[in-house]
C-alpha positions as CSV (number, residue, x, y, z in Angstrom):
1,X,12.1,1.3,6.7
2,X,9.4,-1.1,6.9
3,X,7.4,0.5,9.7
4,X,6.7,3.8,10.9
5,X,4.9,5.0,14.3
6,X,3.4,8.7,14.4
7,X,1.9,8.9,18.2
8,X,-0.6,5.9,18.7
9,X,-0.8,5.3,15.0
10,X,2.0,2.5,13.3
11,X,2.3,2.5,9.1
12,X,3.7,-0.9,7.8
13,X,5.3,-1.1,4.7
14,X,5.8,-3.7,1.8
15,X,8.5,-3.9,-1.1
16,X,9.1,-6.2,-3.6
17,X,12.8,-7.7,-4.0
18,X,13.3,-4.3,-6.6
19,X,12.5,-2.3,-3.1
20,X,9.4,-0.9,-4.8
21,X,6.9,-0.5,-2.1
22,X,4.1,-2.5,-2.9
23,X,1.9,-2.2,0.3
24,X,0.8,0.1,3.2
25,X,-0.9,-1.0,5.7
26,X,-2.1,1.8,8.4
27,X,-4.6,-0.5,10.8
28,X,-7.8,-0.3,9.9
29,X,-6.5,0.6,6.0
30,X,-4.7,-1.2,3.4
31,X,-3.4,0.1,0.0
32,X,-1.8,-2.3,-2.2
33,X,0.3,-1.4,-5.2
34,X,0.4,-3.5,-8.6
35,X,3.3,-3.0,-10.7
36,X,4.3,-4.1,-14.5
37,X,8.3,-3.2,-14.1
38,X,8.8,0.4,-12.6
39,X,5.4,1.4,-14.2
40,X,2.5,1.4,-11.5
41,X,-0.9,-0.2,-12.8
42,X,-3.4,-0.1,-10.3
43,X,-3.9,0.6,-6.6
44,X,-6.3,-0.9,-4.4
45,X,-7.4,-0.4,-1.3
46,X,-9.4,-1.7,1.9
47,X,-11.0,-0.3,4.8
48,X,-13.4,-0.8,7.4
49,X,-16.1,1.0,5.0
50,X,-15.0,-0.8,2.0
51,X,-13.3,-1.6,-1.2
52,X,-12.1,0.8,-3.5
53,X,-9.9,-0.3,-6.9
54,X,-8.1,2.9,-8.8
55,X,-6.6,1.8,-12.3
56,X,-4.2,3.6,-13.6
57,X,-3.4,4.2,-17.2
């Protein structure tokens, strides 16, 4: 599934070619997922508000 609708609201998915998801994006929001292999790294994401970057160790 690549895209999702829940009443007015549509969720768009990325994967890679591993069909990891790498992406959401939910309209006014974007999370993006970075990946070394199957182990996640970081997560970023974007809104109307902002950036916000979460590491993960």
């Amino acid at each position: 599934m690549t895209q999702l609708q829940q009443g007015a609201q549509v969720f768009d998915y990325r994967y890679d070619p591993s069909d990891y998801r790498i992406g959401i994006n939910a309209g006014i929001a974007t999370r993006d997922f970075y990946l070394e292999g199957e182990h996640l790294e970081a997560a970023h994401s974007w809104e109307e508000s902002g950036y916000t970057a979460m590491s993960i160790q």
